[in-house]
C-alpha positions as CSV (number, residue, x, y, z in Angstrom):
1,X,19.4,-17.1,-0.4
2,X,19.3,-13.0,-1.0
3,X,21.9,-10.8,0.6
4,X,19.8,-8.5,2.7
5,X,21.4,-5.1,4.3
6,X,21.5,-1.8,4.4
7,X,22.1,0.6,1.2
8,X,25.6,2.4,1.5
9,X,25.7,6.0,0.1
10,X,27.3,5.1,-2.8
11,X,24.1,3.4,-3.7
12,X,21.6,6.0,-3.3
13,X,21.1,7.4,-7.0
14,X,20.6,3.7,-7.7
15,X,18.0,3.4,-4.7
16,X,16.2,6.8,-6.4
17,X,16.2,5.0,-9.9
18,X,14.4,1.6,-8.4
19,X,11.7,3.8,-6.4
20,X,11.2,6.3,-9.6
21,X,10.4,3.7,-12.2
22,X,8.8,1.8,-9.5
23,X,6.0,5.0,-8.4
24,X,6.4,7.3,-11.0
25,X,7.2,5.9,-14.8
26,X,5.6,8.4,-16.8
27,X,8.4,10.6,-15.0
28,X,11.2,8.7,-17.2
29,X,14.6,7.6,-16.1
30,X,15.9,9.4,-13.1
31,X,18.2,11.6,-13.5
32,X,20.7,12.4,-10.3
33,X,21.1,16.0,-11.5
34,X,17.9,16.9,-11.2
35,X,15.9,17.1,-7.8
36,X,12.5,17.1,-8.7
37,X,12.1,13.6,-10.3
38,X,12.0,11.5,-6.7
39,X,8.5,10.3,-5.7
40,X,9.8,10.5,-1.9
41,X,11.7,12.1,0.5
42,X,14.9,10.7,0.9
43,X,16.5,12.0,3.9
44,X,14.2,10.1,6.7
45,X,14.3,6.6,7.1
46,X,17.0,3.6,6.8
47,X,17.0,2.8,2.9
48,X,17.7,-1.4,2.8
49,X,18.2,-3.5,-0.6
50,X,18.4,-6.8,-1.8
51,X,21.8,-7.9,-3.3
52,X,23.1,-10.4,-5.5
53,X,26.8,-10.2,-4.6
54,X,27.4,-6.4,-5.8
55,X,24.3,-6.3,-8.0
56,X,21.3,-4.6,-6.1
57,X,18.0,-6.4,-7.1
58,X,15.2,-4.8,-4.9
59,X,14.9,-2.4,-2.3
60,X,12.6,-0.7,0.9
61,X,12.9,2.1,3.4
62,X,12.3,1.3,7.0
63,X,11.4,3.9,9.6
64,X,11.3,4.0,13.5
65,X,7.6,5.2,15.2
66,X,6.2,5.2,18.2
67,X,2.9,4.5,17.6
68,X,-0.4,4.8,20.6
69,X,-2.4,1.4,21.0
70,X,-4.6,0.6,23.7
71,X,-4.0,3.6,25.9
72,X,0.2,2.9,25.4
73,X,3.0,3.8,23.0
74,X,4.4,0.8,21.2
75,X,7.6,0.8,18.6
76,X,6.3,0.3,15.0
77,X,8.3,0.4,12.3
78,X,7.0,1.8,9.0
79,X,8.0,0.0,5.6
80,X,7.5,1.7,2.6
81,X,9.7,2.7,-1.0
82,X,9.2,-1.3,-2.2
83,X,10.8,-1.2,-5.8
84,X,11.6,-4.1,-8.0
85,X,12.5,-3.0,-11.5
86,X,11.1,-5.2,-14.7
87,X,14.0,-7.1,-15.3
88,X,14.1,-8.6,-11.6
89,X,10.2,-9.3,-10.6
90,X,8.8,-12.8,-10.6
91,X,11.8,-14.4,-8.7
92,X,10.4,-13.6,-5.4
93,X,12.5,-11.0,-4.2
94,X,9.9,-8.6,-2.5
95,X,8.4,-11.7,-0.4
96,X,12.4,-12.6,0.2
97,X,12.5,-8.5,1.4
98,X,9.6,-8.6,3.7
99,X,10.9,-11.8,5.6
100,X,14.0,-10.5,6.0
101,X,12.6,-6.6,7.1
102,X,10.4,-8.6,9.6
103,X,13.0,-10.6,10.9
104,X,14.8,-7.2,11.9
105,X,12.2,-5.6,13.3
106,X,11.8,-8.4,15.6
107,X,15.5,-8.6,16.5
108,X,14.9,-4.3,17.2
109,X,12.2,-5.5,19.4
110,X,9.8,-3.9,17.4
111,X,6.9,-5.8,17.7
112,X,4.0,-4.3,15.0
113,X,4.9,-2.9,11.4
114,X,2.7,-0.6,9.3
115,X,2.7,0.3,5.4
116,X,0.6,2.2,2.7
117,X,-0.3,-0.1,0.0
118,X,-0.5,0.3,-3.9
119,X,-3.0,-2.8,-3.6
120,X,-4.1,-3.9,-0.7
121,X,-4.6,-7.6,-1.8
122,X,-0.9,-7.7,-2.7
123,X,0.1,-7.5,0.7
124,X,-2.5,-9.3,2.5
125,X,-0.8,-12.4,1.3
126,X,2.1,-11.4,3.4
127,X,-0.2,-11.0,6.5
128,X,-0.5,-7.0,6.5
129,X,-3.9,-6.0,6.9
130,X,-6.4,-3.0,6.9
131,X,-6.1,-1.2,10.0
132,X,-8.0,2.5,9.0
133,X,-10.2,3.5,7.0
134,X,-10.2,7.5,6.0
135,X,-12.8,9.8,4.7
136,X,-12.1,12.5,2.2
137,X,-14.5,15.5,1.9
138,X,-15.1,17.5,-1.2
139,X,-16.5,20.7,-1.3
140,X,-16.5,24.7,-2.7
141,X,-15.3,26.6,-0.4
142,X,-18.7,28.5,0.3
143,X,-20.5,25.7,1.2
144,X,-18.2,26.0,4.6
145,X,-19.0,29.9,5.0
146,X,-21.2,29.2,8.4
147,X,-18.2,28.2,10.3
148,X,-16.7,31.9,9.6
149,X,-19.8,33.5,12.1
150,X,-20.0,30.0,14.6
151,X,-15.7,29.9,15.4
152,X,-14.2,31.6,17.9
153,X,-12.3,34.4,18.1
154,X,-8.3,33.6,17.0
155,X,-5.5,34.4,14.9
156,X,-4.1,32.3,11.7
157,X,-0.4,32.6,11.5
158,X,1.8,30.6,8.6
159,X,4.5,28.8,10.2
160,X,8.1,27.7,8.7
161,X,10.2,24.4,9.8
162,X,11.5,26.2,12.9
163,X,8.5,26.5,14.6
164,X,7.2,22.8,14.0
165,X,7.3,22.7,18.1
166,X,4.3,24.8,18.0
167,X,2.5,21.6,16.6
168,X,2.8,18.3,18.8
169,X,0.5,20.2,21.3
170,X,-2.1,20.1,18.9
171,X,-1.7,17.0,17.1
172,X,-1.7,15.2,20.8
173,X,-4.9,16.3,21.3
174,X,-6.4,15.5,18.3
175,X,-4.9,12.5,17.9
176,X,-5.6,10.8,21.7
177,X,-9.0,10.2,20.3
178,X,-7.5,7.4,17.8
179,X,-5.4,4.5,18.0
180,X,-2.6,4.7,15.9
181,X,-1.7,8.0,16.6
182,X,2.4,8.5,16.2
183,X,4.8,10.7,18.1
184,X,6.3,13.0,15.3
185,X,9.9,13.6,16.1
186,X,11.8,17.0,15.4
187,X,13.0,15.2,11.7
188,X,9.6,13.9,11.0
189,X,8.0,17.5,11.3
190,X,10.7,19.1,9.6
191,X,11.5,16.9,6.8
192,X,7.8,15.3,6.2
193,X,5.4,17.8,6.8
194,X,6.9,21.2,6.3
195,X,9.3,19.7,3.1
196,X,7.2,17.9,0.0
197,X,8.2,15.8,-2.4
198,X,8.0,18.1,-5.1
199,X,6.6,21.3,-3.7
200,X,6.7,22.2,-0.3
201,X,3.2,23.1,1.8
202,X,2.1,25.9,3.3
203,X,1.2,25.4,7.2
204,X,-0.6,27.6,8.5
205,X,-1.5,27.3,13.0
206,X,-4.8,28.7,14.8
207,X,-4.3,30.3,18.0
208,X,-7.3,31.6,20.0
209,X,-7.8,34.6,21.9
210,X,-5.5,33.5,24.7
211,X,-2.6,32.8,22.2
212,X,-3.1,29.3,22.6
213,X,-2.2,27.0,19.7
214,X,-5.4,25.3,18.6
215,X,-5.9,24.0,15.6
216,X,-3.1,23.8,12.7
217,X,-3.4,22.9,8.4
218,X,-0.9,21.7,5.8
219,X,-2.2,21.8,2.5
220,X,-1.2,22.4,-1.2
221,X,-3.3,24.2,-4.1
222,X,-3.6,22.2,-6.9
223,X,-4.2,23.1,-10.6
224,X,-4.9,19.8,-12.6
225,X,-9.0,20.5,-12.9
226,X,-9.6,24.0,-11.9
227,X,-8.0,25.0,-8.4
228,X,-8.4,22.9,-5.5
229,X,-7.3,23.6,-2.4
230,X,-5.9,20.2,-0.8
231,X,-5.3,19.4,2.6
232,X,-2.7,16.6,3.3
233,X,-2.8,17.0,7.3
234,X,-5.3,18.8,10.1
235,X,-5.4,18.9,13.3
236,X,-7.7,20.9,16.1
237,X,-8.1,20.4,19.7
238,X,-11.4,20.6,20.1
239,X,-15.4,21.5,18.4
240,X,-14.6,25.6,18.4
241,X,-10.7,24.8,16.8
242,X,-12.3,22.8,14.1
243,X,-14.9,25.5,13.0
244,X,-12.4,28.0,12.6
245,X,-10.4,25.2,10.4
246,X,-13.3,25.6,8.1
247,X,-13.5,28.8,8.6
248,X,-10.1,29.4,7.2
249,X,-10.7,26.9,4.2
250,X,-14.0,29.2,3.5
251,X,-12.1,32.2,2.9
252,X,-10.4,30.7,-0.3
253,X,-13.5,31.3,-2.0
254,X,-11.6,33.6,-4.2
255,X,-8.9,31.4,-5.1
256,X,-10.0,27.8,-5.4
257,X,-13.1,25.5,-6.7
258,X,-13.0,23.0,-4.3
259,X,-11.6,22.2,-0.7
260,X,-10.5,18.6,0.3
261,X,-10.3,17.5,3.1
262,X,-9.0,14.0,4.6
263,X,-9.8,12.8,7.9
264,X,-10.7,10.5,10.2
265,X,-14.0,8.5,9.4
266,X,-15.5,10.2,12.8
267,X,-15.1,13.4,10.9
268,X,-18.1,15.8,11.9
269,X,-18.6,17.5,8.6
270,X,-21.6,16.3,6.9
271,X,-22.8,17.2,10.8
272,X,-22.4,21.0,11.0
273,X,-22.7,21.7,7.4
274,X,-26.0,23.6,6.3
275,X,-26.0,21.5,3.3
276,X,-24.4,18.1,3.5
277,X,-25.8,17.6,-0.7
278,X,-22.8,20.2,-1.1
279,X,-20.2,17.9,0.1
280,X,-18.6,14.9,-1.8
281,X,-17.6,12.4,0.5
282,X,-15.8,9.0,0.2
283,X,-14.4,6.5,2.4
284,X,-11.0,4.7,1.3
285,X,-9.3,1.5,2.9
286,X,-5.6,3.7,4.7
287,X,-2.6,1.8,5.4
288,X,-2.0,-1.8,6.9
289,X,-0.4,-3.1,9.8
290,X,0.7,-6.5,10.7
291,X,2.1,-7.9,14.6
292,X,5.5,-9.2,13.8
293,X,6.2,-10.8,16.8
294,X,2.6,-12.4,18.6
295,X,3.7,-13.2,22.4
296,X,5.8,-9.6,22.4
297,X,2.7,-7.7,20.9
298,X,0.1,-9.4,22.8
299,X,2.0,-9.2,26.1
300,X,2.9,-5.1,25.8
301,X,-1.1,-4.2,25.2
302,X,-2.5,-3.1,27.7
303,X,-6.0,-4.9,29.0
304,X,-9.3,-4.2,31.2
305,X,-8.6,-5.8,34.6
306,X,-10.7,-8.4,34.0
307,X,-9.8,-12.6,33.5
308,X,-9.7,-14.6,30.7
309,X,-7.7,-17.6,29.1
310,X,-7.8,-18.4,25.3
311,X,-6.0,-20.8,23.3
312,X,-5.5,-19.1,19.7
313,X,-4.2,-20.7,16.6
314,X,-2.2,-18.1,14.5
315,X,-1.6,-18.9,10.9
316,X,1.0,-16.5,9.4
317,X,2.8,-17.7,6.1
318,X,5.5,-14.9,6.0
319,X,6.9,-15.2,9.7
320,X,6.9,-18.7,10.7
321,X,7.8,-17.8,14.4
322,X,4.2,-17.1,14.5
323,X,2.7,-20.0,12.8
324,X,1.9,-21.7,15.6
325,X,-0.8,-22.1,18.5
326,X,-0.2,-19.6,21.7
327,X,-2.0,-19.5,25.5
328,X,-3.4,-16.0,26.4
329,X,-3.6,-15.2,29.9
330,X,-5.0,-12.5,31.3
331,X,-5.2,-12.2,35.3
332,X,-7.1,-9.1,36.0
333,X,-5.6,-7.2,33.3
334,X,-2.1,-8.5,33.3
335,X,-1.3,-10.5,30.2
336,X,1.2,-13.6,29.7
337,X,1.5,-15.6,26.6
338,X,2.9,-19.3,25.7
339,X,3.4,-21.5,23.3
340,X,0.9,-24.6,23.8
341,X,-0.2,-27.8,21.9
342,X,-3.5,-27.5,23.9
343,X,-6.4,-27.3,21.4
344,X,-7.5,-24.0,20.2
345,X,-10.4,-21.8,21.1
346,X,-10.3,-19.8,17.7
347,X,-8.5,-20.1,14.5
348,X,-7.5,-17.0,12.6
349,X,-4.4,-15.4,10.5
350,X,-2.1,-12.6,11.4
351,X,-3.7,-10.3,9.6
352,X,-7.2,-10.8,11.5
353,X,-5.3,-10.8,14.8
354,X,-3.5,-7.7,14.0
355,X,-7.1,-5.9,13.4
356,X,-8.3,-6.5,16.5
357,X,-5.0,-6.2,18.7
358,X,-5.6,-2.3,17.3
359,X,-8.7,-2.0,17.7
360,X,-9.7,-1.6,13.9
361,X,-12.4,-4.5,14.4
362,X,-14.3,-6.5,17.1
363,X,-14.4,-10.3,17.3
364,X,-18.2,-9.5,16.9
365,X,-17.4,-8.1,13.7
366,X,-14.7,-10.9,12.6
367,X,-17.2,-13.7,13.1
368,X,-20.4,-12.1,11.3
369,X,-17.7,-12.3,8.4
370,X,-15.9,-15.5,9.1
371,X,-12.8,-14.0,9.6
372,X,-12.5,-15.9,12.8
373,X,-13.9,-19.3,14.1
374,X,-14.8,-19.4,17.2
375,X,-18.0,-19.8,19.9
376,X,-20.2,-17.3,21.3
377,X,-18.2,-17.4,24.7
378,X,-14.7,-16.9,23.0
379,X,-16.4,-14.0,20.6
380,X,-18.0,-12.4,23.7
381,X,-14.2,-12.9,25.9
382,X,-12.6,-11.1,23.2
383,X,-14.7,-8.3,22.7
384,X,-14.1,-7.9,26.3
385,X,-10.0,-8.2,26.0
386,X,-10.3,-5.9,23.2
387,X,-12.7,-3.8,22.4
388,X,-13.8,-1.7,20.0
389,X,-11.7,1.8,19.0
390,X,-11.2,4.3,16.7
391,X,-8.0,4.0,14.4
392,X,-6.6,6.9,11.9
393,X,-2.9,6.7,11.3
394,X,-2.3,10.1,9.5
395,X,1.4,10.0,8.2
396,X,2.4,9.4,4.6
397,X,5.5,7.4,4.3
């Protein structure tokens, strides 16, 4: 049985070597006199290891969102900073980690978990699954001259960590459009978007002519194939806020090769361009999120005021509280949950569950692929409890 708990101070250069030889290799032992060696922040989140008596074997970083589902905020706790080093893999420690970090968030009340993956199939076996996809745009800067004529009339201004409050504004409307959106606290802005891991960004906000805050970017220029100007985060309130987003990009023609962009896969760009043949674009699989606890995640989302009662067989081989067949009922709108021995209307894993509890995909869409088994009334009843959204969980973590 591992010895799971938080990491004391003490431990932290140890907690630095495990994540540097874990995400960065090439980098070569850490070295706790030098700053610039850490592949992650680490002064946000609750650092956790796995101990054989004093010996640490494994460790993880837990954080605390609040994350929008369904038209309501919902605790979610992030996981992320999974390091084994060489000498301790094969013995089952990570899977021994992710019990244990799930049985915590469930005693926290915290009810869905999220993670960025190095491979997505690696922790699908634990019941995490897909729940955004992203698209990344690539393009030379002139290709979005038009949007310097078509944007309103505004100001840029670059911005430093003490006016992050400028931001939430903008990021709230941006992100009511998609599920998943988080609440950034004063640390997260501070320490996660305005700091980097080993250069800080620039971030630069968009007010109009009324001095309203509008649109805001945080991006780095990077030098590995020519210049390319990279945004890691964007946010606008509306059509006009986004134009002038391009519009500042544009007028890096002097400076870069390329812009990138990442954003949601409702982005507009290919849309307004003049030339969409000028743009590279790609859609990637994003992060993953798993339910942790079914009745308490099932229960908090909120529902269309209708009626329905379903008998759903969970299979979930990480979290054994949800192995297990539960009752949904919904009394115009209002959601309760049981445990039952009735048999089930639909079969399907945690992982599936967890994709359409979010919104990510429709039962339509889980059947066409077998992902769920079920009849044309139970497909059509859950496409009515939950139908379909738009997810983009932005953060890095």
């Amino acid at each position: 049985m591992v010895d799971y708990r938080p990491l004391p101070d003490d431990r932290t250069e140890e907690f630095r070597s495990f994540v540097t030889y874990a995400f960065r290799p090439e980098s070569g032992p850490h070295d706790p006199d030098e700053d610039d060696d850490l592949p992650e922040p680490a002064q946000v989140g609750d650092p956790y290891g796995v101990f054989d008596g004093d010996d640490l074997l494994a460790v993880c970083r837990h954080y605390w969102f609040t994350a929008h589902v369904r038209g309501d905020t919902h605790p979610m706790a992030g996981l992320s900073a999974v390091a084994t080093p060489p000498e301790n893999r094969r013995r089952g420690l990570v899977r021994d980690m992710l019990v244990e970090s799930l049985r915590e968030y469930r005693e926290r009340d915290t009810y869905l978990s999220a993670l960025w993956p190095f491979k997505h199939p690696f922790y699908a076996q634990f019941g995490w699954a897909t729940a955004t996809e992203y698209v990344t745009h690539e393009c030379p800067p002139d290709a979005l001259a038009f949007a310097r004529d078509d944007a309103p009339l505004g100001t840029w201004g670059r911005l430093d960590a003490d006016d992050w409050d400028r931001l939430p504004s903008v990021l709230a409307a941006h992100g009511e459009r998609y599920e998943l959106t988080l609440d950034r606290t004063e640390e997260w802005w501070r320490k996660r978007v305005f700091s980097g891991w080993d250069t800080d960004p620039y971030v630069y906000c968009w007010q109009d002519a009324t001095g309203t805050d509008r649109a805001y970017l945080v991006y780095r220029v990077e030098s590995d194939d020519g210049k390319t100007l990279a945004v890691q985060d964007a946010a606008w309130t509306d059509h006009g806020a986004y134009l002038a987003v391009l519009g500042f990009l544009a007028d890096h023609d002097s400076q870069v090769e390329t812009v990138r962009l990442r954003g949601p896969v409702d982005s507009p760009l290919l849309d307004v361009v003049p030339d969409p043949g000028e743009v590279d674009t790609t859609v990637s699989a994003g992060p993953m999120v798993r339910i942790v606890d079914v009745p308490d995640a099932l229960t908090a989302l909120d529902y269309p005021a209708i009626d329905a009662d379903l008998t759903i067989a969970v299979t979930d081989t990480l979290a054994d509280w949800n192995d297990d067949t539960f009752r949904l009922t919904v009394t115009n709108g209002a959601p309760s949950v049981e445990r039952t021995h009735d048999d089930a209307d639909l079969s399907l894993d945690i992982g599936t569950l967890t994709q359409l509890a979010v919104g990510h995909r429709t039962a339509t869409d889980l059947a066409r692929t077998n992902d769920i088994h079920t009849d044309d009334d139970t497909t059509q009843a859950l496409d009515a409890l939950y139908p379909e959204t738009t997810t983009f969980l932005r953060e890095g973590f």
